[in-house]
C-alpha positions as CSV (number, residue, x, y, z in Angstrom):
1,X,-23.3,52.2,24.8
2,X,-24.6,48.8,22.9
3,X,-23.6,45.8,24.1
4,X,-22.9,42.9,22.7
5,X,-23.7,38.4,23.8
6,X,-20.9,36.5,23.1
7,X,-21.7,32.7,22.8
8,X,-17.9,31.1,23.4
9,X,-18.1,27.5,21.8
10,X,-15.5,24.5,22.7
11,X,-14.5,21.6,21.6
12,X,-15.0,18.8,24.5
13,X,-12.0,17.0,23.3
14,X,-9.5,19.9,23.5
15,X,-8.3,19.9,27.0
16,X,-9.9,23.4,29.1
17,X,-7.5,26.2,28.8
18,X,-6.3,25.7,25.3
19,X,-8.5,28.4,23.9
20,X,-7.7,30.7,20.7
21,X,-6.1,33.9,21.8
22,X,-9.2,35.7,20.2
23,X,-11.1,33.9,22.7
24,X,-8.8,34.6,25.5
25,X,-8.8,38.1,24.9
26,X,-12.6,38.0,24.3
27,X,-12.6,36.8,28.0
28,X,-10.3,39.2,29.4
29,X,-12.6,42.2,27.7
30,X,-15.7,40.6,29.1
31,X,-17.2,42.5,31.8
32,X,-19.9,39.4,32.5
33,X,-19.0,35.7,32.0
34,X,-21.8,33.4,32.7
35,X,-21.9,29.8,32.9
36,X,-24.9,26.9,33.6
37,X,-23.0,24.7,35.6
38,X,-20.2,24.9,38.3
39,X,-19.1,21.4,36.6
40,X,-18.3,23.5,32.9
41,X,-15.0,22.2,32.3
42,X,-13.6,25.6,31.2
43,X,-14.2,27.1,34.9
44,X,-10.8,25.8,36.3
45,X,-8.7,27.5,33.6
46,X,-10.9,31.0,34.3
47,X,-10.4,30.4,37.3
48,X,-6.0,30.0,37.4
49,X,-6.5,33.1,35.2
50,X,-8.7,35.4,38.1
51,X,-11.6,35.6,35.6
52,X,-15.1,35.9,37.4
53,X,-17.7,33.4,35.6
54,X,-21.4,33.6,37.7
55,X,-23.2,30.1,37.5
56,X,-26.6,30.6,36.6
57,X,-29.4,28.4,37.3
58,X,-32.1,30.7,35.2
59,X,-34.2,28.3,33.4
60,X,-36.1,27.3,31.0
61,X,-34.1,27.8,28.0
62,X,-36.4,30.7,26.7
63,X,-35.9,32.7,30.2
64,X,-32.5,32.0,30.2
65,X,-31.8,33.3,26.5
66,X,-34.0,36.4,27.7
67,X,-32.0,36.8,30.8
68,X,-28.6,36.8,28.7
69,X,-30.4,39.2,26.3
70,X,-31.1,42.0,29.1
71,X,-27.5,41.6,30.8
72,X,-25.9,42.2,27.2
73,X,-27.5,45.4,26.3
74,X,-25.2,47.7,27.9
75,X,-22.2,45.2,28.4
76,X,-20.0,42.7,26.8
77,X,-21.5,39.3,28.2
78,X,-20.0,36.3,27.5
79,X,-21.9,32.7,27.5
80,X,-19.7,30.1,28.2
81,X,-21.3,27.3,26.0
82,X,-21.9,23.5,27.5
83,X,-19.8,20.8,26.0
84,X,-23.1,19.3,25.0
85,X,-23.4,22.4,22.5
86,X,-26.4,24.4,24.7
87,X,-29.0,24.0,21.2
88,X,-32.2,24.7,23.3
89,X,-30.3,28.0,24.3
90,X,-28.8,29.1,21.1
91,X,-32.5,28.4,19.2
92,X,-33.6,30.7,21.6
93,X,-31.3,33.3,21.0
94,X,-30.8,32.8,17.1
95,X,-35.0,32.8,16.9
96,X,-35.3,36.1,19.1
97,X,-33.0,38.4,16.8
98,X,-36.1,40.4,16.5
99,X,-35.9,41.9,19.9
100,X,-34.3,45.2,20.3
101,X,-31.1,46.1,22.0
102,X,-28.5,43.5,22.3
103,X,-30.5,41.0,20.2
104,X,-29.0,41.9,17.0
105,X,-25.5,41.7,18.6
106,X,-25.7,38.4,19.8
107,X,-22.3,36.5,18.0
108,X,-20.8,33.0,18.3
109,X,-17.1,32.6,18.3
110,X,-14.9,29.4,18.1
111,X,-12.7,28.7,21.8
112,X,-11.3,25.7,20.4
113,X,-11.9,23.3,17.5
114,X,-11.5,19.6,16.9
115,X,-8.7,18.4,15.2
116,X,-8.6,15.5,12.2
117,X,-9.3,12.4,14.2
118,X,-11.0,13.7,17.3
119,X,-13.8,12.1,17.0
120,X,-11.6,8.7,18.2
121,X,-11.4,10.2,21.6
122,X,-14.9,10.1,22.0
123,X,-15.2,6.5,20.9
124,X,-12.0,6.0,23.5
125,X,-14.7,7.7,26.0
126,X,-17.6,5.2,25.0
127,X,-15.2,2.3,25.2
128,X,-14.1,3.1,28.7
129,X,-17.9,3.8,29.8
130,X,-18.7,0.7,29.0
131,X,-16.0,-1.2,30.8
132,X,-15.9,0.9,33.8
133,X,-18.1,-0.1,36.9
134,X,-21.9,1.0,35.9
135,X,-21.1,0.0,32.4
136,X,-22.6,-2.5,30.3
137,X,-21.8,-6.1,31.9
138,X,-21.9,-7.9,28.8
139,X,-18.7,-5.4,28.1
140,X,-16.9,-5.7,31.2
141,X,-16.9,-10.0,30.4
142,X,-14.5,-9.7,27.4
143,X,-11.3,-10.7,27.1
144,X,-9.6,-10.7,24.3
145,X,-9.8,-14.2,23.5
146,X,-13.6,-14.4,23.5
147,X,-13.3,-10.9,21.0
148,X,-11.6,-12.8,18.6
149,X,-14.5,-14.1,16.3
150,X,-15.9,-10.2,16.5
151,X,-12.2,-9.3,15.0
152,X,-11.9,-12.4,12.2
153,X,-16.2,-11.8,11.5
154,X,-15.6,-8.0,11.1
155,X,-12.2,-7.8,8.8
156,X,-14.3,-10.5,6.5
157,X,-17.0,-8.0,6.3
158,X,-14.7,-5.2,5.8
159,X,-13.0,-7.3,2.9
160,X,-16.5,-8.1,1.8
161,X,-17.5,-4.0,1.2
162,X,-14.3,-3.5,-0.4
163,X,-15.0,-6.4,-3.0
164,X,-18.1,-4.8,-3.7
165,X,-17.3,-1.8,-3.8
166,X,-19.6,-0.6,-1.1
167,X,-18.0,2.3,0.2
168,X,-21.2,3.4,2.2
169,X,-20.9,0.1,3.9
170,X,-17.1,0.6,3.8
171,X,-17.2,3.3,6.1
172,X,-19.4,1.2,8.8
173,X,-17.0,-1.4,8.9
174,X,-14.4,0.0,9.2
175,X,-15.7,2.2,12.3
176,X,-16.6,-2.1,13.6
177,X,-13.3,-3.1,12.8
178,X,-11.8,0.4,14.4
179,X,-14.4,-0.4,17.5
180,X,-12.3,-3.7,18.0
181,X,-8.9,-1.9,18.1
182,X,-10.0,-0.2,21.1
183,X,-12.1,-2.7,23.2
184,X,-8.6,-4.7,22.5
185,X,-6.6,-2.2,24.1
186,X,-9.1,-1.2,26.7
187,X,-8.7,-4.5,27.6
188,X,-4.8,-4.4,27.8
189,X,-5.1,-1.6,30.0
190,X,-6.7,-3.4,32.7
191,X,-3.9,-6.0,32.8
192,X,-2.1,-6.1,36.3
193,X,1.4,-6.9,35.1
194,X,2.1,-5.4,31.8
195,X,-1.1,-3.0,31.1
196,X,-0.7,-0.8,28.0
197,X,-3.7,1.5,26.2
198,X,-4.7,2.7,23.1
199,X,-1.6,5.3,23.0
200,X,0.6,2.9,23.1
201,X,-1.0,1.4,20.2
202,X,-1.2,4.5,18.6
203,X,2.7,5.5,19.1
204,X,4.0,2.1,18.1
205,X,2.8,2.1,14.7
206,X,3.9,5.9,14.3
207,X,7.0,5.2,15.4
208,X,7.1,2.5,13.2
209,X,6.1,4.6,10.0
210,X,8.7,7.4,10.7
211,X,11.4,4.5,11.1
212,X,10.1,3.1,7.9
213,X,9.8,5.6,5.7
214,X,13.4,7.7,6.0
215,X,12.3,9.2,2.6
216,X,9.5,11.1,3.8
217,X,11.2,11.9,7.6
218,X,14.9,12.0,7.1
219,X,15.3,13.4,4.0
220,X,16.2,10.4,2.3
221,X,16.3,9.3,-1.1
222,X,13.0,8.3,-2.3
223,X,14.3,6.3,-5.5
224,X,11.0,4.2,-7.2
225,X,8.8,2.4,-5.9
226,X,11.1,-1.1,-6.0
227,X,13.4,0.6,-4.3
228,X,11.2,1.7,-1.0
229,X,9.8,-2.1,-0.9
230,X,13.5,-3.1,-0.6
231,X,14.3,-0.3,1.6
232,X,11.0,-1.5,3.7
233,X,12.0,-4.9,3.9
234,X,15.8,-4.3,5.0
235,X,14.8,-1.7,7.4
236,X,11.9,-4.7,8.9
237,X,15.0,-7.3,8.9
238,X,16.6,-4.9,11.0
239,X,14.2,-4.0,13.3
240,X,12.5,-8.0,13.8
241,X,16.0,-9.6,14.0
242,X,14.6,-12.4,11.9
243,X,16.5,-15.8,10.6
244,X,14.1,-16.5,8.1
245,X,12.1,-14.9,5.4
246,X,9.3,-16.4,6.2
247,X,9.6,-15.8,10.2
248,X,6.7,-13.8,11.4
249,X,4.0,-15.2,8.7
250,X,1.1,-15.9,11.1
251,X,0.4,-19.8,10.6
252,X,-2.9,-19.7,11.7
253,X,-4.5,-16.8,8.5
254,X,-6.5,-19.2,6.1
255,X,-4.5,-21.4,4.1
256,X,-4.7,-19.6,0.7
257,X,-3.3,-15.8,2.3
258,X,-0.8,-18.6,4.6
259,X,0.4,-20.0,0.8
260,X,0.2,-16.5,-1.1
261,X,2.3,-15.0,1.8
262,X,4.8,-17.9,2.0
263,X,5.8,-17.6,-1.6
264,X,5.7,-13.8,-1.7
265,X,8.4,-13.8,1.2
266,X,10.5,-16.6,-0.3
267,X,10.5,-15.2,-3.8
268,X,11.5,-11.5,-2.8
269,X,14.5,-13.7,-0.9
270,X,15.3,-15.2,-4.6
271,X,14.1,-18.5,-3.5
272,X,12.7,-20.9,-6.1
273,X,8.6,-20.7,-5.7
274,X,6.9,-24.4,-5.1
275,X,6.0,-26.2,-8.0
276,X,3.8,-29.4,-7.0
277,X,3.1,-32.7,-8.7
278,X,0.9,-32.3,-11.7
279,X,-2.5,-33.6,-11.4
280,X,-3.2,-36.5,-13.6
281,X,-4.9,-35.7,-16.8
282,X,-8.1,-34.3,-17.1
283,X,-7.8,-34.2,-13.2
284,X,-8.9,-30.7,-11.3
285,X,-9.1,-29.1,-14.4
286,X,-11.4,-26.4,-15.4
287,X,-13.7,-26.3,-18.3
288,X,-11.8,-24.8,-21.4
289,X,-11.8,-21.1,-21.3
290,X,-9.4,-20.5,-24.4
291,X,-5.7,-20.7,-22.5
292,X,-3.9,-17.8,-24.6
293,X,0.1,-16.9,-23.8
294,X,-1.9,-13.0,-24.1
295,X,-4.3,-13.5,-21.3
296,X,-5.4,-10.2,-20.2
297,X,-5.1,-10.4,-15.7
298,X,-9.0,-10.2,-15.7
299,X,-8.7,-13.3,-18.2
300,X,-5.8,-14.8,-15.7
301,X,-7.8,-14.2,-12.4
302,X,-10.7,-15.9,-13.8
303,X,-8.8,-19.0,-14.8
304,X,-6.6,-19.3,-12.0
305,X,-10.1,-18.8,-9.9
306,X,-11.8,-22.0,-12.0
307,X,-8.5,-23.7,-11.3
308,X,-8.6,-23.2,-8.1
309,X,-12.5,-24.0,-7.3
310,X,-12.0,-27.2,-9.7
311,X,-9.2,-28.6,-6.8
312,X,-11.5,-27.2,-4.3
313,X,-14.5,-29.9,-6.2
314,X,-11.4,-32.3,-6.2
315,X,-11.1,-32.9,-3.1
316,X,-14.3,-32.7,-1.9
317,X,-15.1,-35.8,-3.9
318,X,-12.0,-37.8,-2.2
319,X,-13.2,-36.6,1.1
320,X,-10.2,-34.0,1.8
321,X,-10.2,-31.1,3.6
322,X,-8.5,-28.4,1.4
323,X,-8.1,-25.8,4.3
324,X,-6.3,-28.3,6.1
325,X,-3.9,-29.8,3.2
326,X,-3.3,-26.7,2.1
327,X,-1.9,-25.4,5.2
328,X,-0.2,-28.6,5.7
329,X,1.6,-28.1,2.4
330,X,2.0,-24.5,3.0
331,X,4.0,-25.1,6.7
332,X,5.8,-28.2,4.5
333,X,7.2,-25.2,1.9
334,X,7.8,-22.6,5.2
335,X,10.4,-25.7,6.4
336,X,12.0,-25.9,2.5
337,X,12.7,-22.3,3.1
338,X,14.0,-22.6,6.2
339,X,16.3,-25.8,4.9
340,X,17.6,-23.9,2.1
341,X,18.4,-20.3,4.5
342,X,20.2,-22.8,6.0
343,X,22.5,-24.7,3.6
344,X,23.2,-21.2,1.6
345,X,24.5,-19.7,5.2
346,X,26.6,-22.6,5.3
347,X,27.9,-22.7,1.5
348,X,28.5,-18.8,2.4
349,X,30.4,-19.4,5.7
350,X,31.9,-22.9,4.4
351,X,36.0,-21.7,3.7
């Protein structure tokens, strides 16, 4: 009777055992299972399960595939694949399909396959590599306060490819950006007192979105799209504990997201926006550009962007930092907010 060569292919990042059941039974039928290494890391779980697998050191690839070939042409032989994929082996065979016998019944089946996202556990792999002992020194140095210009440089240059519209680039940046997420976390894991890893990163924020969206994982009412922003907000409120609107705005982003966030918190909270002091006449103004009460956004964007590079000009001449003022008037507004949280609690409480 023919046989038949069974190549049994499996994902590296699915733990050993957690084969298909047409590869378990596959196994159980075999009457050879052979292996090139007594480190394969399917050999325990064959093992717990009294299946025989002979280690083989045949090589070169060629005599190996030839080897496999003979066994299989009156039996069901089974090759258990290496987790680096065997490709020297499986050219041989898939190039020798013109030899009798079991050549023609030479078949690869799927073990186990990867999941979306796998491929993050082999950059979780990399990551540890390189801070483990034998790993790259330069790696094992960081903390994360000296990663923190790697984190600021790579969201600008993330920013940057979304601007352009460069998703090719996109897609680099973001696996840089993604890279600094788990050297961060890599990093907490070392920590003697309070060490956490990239699960724990992972679980927080999933946590976080099931908790936050109750219309998507409790059956709630999804209502539109104002609605879930309020819903969102409350649900933060509740979780954060805050007293303020404007609690948990990080103080040290640049000063124009610091400003745009300020004022985003404070108006969804009702409170009046900032106004300023008008600049004297003809003072940080832009060149004419045909102000119109119908300004189309793109029209707006550009004027409010002239506006804003004219005080930028402005202030340059009077030899003023406008990073630093603007933050300074941006934590000036976060204390108005604060001052008028405060007096509307007490006009609430007041008898």
């Amino acid at each position: 009777m023919p046989g038949r060569l069974l190549l049994l292919d499996t994902s590296p990042r699915v733990a050993p055992g957690l084969l298909s059941w047409s590869a378990w039974s596959t196994l159980h039928d075999a009457d050879e299972i052979y292996a090139a290494s007594t480190d394969h890391p399917l050999l325990p779980a064959l093992g717990a399960a009294s299946l025989a697998v002979t280690v083989t050191d045949t090589h070169p690839a060629d005599s190996l595939a030839e080897f496999l070939r003979r066994r299989a042409e009156h039996a069901l032989v089974v090759w258990l694949v290496a987790p680096d994929g065997d490709l020297d082996v499986v050219h041989q065979l898939s190039t020798g399909q013109h030899h009798s016998g079991a050549a023609g019944q030479v078949q690869a089946i799927s073990g186990s396959w990867d999941l979306p996202g796998a491929k993050v556990l082999d950059l979780v792999a990399v990551m540890d590599r390189l801070r483990s002992p034998g790993g790259c020194p330069w790696d094992a140095q960081q903390t994360h306060q000296s990663l923190l210009p790697y984190l600021l440089e790579e969201t600008y240059e993330t920013v940057e490819a979304v601007e352009t519209a460069d998703l090719v680039g996109l897609r680099e940046e973001l696996g840089d950006l993604l890279l600094q997420v788990v050297f961060h976390a890599r990093v907490a894991q070392e920590h003697h007192q309070d060490p956490w890893s990239i699960d724990d990163v992972a679980g927080g924020i999933v946590d976080k979105l099931v908790r936050r969206h109750p219309h998507v994982f409790a059956g709630a009412d999804a209502g539109d799209s104002e609605s879930l922003e309020r819903s969102w907000d409350e649900l933060k409120q509740q979780e954060k504990q805050r007293g303020s609107v404007v609690d948990g705005v990080p103080l040290a982003q640049p000063a124009l997201a610091l400003a745009a966030k300020l004022i985003g918190r404070a108006s969804k909270a009702g409170l009046q926006p900032p106004t300023g002091p008008q600049p004297p006449a003809g003072a940080g103004q832009p060149p004419a550009t045909g102000d119109s009460p119908d300004r189309d956004p793109a029209g707006e964007q550009a004027l409010i962007g002239e506006l804003l590079l004219a005080l930028v000009s402005r202030a340059s001449a009077a030899g003023v930092d406008p990073e630093a003022a603007l933050r300074e008037a941006a934590r000036a507004y976060a204390d108005q907010v604060r001052a008028a949280e405060r007096q509307a609690a007490e006009i609430a409480s007041a008898p």
